[in-house]
N, C-alpha and C positions, 0 to 999 in steps of 0.2 A: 680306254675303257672307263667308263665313268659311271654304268650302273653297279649301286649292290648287287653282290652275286649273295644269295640264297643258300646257304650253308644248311641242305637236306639233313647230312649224314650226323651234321652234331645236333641236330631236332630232333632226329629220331634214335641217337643215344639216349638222349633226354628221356624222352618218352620209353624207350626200352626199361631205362633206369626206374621209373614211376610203376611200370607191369613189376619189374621186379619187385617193389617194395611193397607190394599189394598182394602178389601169392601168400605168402605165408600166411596172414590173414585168415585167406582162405581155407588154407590146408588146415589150419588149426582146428576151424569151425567145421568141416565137413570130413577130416580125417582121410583127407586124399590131395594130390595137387592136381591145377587143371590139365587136362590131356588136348592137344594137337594130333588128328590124325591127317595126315597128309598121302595120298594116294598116285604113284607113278607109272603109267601104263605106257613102255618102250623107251627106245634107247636115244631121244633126243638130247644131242649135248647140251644146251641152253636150260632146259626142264630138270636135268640132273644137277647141275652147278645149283640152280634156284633152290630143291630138296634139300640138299643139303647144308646150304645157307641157312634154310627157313628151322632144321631140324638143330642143328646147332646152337642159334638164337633160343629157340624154345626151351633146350637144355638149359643154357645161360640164366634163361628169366625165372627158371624154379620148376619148368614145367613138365610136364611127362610127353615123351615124344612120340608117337607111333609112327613108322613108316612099311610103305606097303608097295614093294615094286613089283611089278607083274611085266612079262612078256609083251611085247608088241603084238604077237596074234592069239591074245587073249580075246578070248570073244565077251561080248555084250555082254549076256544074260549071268556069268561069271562075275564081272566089275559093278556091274548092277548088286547083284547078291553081298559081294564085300561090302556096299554103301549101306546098305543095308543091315549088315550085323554091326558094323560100326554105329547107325543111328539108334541100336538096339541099348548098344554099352555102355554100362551107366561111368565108364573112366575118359570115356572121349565126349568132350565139349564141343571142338571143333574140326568141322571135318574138310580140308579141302583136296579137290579132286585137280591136280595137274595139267594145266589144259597146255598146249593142244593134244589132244588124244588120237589114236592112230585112226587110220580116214576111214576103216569100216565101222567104226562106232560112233553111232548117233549122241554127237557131245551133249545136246539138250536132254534128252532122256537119260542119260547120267546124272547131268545136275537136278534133275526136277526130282532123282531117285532121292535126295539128299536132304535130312527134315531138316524145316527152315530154323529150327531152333539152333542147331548146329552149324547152319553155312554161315561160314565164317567170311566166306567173301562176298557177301551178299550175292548168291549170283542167280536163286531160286525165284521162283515169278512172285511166291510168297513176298518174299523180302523184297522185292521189285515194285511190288505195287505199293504194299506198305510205306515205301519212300516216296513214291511220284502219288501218296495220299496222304502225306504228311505225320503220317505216321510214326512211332519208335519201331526200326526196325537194324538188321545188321546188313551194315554198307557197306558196299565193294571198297576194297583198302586203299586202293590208289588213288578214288578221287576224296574219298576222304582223309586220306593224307595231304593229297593238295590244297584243301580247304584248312585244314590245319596251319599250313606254308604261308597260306594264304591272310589267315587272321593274325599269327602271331605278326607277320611282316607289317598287316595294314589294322588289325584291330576290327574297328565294329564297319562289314563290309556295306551295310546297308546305303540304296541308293546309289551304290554302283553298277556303268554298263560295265558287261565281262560279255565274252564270246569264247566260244567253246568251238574250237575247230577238232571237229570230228562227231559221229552220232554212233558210236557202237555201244551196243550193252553193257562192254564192261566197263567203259572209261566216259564216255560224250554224253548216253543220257543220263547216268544218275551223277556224272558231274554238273549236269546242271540244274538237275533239283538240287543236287546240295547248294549251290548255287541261289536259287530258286529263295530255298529256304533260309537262307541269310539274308533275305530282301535283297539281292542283287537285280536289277536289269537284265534280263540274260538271252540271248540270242545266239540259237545253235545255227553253224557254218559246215559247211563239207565240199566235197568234189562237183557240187553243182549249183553251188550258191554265186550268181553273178557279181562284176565287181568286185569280190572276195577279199582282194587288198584296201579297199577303201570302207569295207564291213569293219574285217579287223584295225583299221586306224579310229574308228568312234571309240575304243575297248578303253576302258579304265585296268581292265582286268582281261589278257589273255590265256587260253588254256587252250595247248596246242598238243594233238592226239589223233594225227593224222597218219603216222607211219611212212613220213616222204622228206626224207633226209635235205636239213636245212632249207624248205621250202619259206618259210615266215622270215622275211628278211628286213633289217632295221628301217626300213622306206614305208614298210605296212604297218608304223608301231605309231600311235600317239605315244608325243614326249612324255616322259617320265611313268608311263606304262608300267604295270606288274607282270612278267612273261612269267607264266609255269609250262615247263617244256616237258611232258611225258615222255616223246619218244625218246626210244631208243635202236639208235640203227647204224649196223657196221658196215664203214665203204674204206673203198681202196686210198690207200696215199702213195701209191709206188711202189716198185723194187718189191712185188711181194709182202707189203706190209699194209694195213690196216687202221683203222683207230673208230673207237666210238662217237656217234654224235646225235644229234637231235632233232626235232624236226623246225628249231631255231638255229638263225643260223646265228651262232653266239659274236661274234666279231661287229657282225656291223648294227646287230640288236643292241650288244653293251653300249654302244653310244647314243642312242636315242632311250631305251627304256629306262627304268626308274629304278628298277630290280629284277633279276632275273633269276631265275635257279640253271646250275650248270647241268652237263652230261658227260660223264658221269660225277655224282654225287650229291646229284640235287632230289627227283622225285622218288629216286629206285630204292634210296635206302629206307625213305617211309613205307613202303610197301610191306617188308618183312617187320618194323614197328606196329603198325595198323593190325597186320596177322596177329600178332603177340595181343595186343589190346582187346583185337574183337573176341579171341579167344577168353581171354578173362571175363568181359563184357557178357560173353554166352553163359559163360560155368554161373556168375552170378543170377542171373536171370534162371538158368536151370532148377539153379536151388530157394529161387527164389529170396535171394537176398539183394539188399538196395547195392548199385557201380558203384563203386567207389570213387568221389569227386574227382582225385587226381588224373582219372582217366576220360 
């Protein structure tokens, strides 16, 4: 193995560290700390480990936690109404809604219920367009986590190709505005992009979020390549047993890339950093006062 591996988890210590030393700040000035409200509707194991990851952290960083778990045959008009007095309360900053939600609830009419001052995870068409119009707006955490991955590892990205394998709302497009907006080259790739192994070999910069376990394999890499691997996906090893992995396939990438982030420990733990940030990032903007540079 001979590329850097990408050490997610102590990044976004870092950065958890930086939120933390910025609340109080706050609380001082406005006589409250910022609030995360985080909303879980049914009993998905994966969704429930994230909650309480996410609420734990929040605690950690200074902040006020709300959590709000609801039945799986909670109806619509119910989970709607909760987003709603949430976007009313003047102690919740940020609001995010737990996806996947159960299949009789229209996920997009949830989020769209959610004022864009509070989506924290950028995932309102408000804060969607805002971005893909260069706009200051709040960005989905994961790709701007990896853009973070991204600069600290290579600095000023400008005039780099990068290729984005995947095109979903919450990961592939507004990864590549961010993208975009760092003056990258940037060229989205998915399930019907011809060649697809010889796109991703032009890449200075890959970003794989395609959900198809160790599919990008070190033959698809330009030498010395920057891989950011999103996924995350459990397959069998045997005898009953299991183990995480990505949708790089880490073995034969480490010898051709330049740096790669692992799975786990690379993009997942910016994810609950990013949530902690955007939340500060919100409450400031709320009250109208300037980010604070550290963030």
């Amino acid at each position: 193995m001979t590329a850097d591996i990408i050490d997610g988890k102590a990044f976004a210590e870092r950065l958890r560290d930086r939120v933390a030393e910025a609340v109080p700040a706050f609380a001082e000035r406005m006589g409250r700390k910022p609030g995360l409200a985080v909303v879980l509707a049914g009993e998905d194991p994966a969704s429930q480990v994230y909650v309480r990851s996410k609420a734990k952290a929040t605690l950690a960083a200074g902040m006020e936690s709300f959590e709000h778990r609801l039945a799986d045959t909670v109806a619509q008009e119910e989970l709607i109404a909760l987003v709603e007095r949430l976007n009313a309360d003047d102690a919740v900053d940020g609001i995010l809604v737990q996806l996947p939600l159960p299949g009789h609830i229209d996920e997009q009419a949830v989020i769209a219920a959610i004022d864009p001052a509070k989506d924290v995870d950028g995932s309102t068409v408000a804060n969607a367009g805002k971005l893909a119009v260069g706009r200051e707006a709040l960005v989905p955490c994961t790709p701007l986590g990896c853009v973070m991955l991204l600069k600290d590892r290579l600095g000023d990205l400008a005039g780099l190709k990068a290729v984005v394998l995947g095109r979903s709302n919450i990961v592939g497009k507004p990864m590549a505005q961010l993208l975009l907006r760092e003056d990258c080259t940037v060229t989205i790739a998915h399930s019907r992009t011809r060649d697809l192994p010889e796109v991703v070999r032009r890449a200075d910069i890959v970003v794989a979020a395609v959900g198809r376990p160790q599919m990008v394999r070190g033959d698809w890499l330009k030498p010395g390549a920057t891989v950011i691997d999103v996924g995350i996906n459990r397959i069998s090893i045997g005898d009953g047993k299991t183990k995480l992995v990505g949708d790089v396939d880490l073995d034969t990438s480490a010898n051709v890339a330049g740096a790669i982030t692992p799975v786990p420990g690379g993009v997942g733990p910016m994810t609950i950093a990013v949530l902690l940030r955007n939340t500060l990032v919100a409450a400031h903007a709320r009250a109208g006062l300037p980010v604070p540079e550290a963030l």
